[in-house]
DRENPATOR-156270 format. One record per residue: residue number from 1; residue in three letters; chain; z, y, x of N, C-alpha, C in turn. Coordinates in steps of 0.05 Angstrom, whole numbers. Example, Ala and Ser with C-alpha at 12.3 -4.5 7.8 and 13.67 -1.06 7.14 Angstrom:
2
+-----+------+-------+--------+---------+--------+--------+----------+---------+--------+---------+--------+
:  nr : rest : kette :   n.up : n.north : n.east :  ca.up : ca.north : ca.east :   c.up : c.north : c.east :
+-----+------+-------+--------+---------+--------+--------+----------+---------+--------+---------+--------+
:   1 :  Ala :     A :    156 :    -114 :    264 :    156 :      -90 :     246 :    156 :     -66 :    264 :
:   2 :  Ser :     A :    142 :     -45 :    257 :    143 :      -21 :     273 :    157 :       1 :    258 :
+-----+------+-------+--------+---------+--------+--------+----------+---------+--------+---------+--------+
This chain:
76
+-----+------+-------+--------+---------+--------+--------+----------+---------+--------+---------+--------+
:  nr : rest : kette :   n.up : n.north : n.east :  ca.up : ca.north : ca.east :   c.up : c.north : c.east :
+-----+------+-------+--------+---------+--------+--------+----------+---------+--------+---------+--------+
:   1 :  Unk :     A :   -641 :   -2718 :   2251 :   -617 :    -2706 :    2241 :   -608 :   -2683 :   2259 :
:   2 :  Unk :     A :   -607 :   -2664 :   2247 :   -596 :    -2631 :    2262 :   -562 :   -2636 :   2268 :
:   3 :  Unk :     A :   -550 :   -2634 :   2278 :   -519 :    -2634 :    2275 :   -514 :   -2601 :   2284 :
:   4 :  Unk :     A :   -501 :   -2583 :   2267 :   -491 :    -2552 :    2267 :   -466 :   -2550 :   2274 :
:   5 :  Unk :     A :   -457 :   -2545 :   2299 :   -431 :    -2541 :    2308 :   -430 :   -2515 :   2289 :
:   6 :  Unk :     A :   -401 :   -2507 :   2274 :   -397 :    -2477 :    2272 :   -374 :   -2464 :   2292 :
:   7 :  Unk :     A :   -378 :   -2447 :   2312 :   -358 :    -2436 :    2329 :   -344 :   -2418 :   2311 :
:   8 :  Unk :     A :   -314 :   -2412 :   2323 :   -302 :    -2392 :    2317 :   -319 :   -2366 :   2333 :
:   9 :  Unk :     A :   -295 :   -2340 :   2315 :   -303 :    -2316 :    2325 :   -285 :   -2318 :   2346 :
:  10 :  Unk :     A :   -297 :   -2310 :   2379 :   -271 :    -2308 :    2397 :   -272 :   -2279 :   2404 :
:  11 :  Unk :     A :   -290 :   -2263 :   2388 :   -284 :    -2232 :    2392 :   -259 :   -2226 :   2390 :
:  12 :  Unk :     A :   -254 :   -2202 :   2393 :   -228 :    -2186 :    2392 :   -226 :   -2174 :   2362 :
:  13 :  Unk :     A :   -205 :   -2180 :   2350 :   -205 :    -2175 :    2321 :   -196 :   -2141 :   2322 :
:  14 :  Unk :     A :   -213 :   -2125 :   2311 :   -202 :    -2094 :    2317 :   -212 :   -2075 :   2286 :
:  15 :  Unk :     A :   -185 :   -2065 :   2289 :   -182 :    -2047 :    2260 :   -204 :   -2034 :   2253 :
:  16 :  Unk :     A :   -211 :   -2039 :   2236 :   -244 :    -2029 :    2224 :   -245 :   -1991 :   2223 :
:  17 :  Unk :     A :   -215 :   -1990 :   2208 :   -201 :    -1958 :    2202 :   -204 :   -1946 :   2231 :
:  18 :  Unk :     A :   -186 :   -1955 :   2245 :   -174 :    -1941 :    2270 :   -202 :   -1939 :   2284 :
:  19 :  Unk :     A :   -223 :   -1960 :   2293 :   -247 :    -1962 :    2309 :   -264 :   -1938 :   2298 :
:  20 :  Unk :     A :   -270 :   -1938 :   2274 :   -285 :    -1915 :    2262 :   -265 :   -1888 :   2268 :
:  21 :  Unk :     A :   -246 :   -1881 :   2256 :   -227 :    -1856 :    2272 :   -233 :   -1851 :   2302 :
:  22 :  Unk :     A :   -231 :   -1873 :   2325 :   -240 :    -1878 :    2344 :   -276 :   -1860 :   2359 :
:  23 :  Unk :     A :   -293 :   -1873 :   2339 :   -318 :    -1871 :    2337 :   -313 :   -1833 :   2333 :
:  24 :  Unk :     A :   -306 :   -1826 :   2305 :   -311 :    -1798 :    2305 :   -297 :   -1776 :   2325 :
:  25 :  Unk :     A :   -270 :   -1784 :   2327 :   -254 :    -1763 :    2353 :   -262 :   -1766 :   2376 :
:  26 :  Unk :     A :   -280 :   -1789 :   2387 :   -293 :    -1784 :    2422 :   -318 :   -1780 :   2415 :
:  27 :  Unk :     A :   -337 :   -1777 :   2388 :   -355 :    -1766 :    2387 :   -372 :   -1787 :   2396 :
:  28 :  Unk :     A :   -368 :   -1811 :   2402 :   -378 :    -1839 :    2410 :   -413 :   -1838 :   2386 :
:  29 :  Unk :     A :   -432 :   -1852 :   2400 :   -448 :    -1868 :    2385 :   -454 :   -1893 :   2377 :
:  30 :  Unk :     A :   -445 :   -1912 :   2393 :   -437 :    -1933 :    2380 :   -405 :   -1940 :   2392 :
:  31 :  Unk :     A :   -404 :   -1970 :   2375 :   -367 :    -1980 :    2373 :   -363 :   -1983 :   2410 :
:  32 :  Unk :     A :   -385 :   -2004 :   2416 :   -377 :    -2002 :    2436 :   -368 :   -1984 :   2461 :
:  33 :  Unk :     A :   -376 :   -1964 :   2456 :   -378 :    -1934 :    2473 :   -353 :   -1925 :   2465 :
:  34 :  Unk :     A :   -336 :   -1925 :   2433 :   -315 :    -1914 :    2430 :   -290 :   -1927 :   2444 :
:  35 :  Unk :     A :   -302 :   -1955 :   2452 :   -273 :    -1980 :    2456 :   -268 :   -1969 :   2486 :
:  36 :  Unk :     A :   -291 :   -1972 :   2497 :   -304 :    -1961 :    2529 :   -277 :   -1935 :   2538 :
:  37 :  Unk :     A :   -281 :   -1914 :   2514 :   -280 :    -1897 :    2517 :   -243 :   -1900 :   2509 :
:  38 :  Unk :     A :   -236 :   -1910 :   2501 :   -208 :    -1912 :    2495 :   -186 :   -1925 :   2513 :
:  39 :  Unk :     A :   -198 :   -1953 :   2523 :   -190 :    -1960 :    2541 :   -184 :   -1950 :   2560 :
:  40 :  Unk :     A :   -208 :   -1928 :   2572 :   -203 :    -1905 :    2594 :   -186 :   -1891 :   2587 :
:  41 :  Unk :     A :   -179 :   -1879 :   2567 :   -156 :    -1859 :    2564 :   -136 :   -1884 :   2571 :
:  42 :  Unk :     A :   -129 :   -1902 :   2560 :   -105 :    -1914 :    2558 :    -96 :   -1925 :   2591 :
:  43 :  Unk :     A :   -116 :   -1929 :   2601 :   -110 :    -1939 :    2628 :   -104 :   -1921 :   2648 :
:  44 :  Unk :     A :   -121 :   -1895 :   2649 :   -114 :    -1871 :    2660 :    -86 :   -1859 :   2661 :
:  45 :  Unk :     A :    -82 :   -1865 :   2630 :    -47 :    -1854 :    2620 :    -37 :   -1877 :   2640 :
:  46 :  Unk :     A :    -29 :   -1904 :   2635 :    -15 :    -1911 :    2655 :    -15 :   -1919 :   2683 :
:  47 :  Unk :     A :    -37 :   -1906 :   2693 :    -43 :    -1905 :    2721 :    -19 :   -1872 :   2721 :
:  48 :  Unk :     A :    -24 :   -1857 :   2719 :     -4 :    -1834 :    2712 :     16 :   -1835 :   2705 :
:  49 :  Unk :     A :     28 :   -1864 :   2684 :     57 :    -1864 :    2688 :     69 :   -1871 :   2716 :
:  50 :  Unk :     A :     49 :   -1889 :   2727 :     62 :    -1907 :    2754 :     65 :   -1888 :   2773 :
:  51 :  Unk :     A :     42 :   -1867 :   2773 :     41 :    -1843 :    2802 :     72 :   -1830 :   2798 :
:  52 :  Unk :     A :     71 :   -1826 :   2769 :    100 :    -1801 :    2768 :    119 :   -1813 :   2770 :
:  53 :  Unk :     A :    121 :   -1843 :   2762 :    150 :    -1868 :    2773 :    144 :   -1863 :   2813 :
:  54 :  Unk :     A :    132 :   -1866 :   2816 :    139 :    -1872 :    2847 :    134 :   -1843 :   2857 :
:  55 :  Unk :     A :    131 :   -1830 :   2845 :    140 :    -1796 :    2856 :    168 :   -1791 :   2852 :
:  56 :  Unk :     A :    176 :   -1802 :   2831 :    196 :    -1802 :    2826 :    224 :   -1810 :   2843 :
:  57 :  Unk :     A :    221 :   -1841 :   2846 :    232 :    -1857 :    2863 :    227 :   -1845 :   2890 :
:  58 :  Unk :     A :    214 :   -1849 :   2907 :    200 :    -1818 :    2935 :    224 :   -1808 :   2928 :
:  59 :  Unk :     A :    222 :   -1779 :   2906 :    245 :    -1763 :    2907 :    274 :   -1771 :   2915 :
:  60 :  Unk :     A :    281 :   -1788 :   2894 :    313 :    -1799 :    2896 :    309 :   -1809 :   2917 :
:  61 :  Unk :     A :    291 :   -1826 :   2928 :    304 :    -1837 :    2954 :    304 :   -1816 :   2987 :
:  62 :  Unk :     A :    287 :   -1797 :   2984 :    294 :    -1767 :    2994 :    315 :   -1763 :   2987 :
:  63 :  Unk :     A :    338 :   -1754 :   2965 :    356 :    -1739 :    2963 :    382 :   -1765 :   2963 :
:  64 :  Unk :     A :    376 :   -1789 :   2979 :    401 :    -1802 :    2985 :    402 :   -1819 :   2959 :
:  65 :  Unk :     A :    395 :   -1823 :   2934 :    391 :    -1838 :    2913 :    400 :   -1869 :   2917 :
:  66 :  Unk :     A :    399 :   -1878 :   2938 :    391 :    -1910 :    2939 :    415 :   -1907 :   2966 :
:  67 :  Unk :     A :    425 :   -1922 :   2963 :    451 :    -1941 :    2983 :    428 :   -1957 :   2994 :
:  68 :  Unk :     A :    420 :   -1962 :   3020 :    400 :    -1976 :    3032 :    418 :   -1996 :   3048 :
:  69 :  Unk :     A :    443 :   -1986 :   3055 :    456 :    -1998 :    3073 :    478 :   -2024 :   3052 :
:  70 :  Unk :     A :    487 :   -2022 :   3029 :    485 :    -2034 :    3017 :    465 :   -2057 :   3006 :
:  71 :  Unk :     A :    449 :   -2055 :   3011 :    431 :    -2074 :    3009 :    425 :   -2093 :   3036 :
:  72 :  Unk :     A :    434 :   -2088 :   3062 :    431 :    -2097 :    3086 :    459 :   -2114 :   3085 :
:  73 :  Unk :     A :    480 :   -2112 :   3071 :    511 :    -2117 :    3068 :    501 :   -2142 :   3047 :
:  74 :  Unk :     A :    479 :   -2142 :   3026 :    486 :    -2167 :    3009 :    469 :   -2185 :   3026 :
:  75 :  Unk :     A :    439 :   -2176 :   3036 :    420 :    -2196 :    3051 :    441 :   -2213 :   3078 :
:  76 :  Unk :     A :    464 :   -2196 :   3085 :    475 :    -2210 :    3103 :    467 :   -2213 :   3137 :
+-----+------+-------+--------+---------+--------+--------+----------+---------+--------+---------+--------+
């Protein structure tokens, strides 16, 4: 007697539309190369939000931004 487990799909369920859009604007050859290739944009972008947040913060706390001594007054 054979017994046939059937597994689920535990892939990542991804828009058939968008993946193919995907596929032709990075010029990708296969799916996997376009996902590859998307992720990198997307992670890059918020590696670049964080640089310009703490360039940011740097700044204000250069131009006096932050009560520091206030904060030494609640720690006690």
């Amino acid at each position: 007697m054979t017994v046939t487990a059937v597994q689920p799909d535990l892939g990542p369920k991804i828009d058939d539309d968008l993946l193919g859009e995907a596929i032709r604007v990075s010029g990708a050859s296969f799916p996997n190369e376009a996902i590859n290739a998307a992720l990198r944009v997307y992670v890059e972008a918020k590696r670049e939000m964080r640089r310009k947040a703490r360039e940011e913060l740097r700044r204000m706390s250069d131009e006096g931004a932050f009560n520091y001594e206030a904060l030494d007054e609640v720690d006690g």
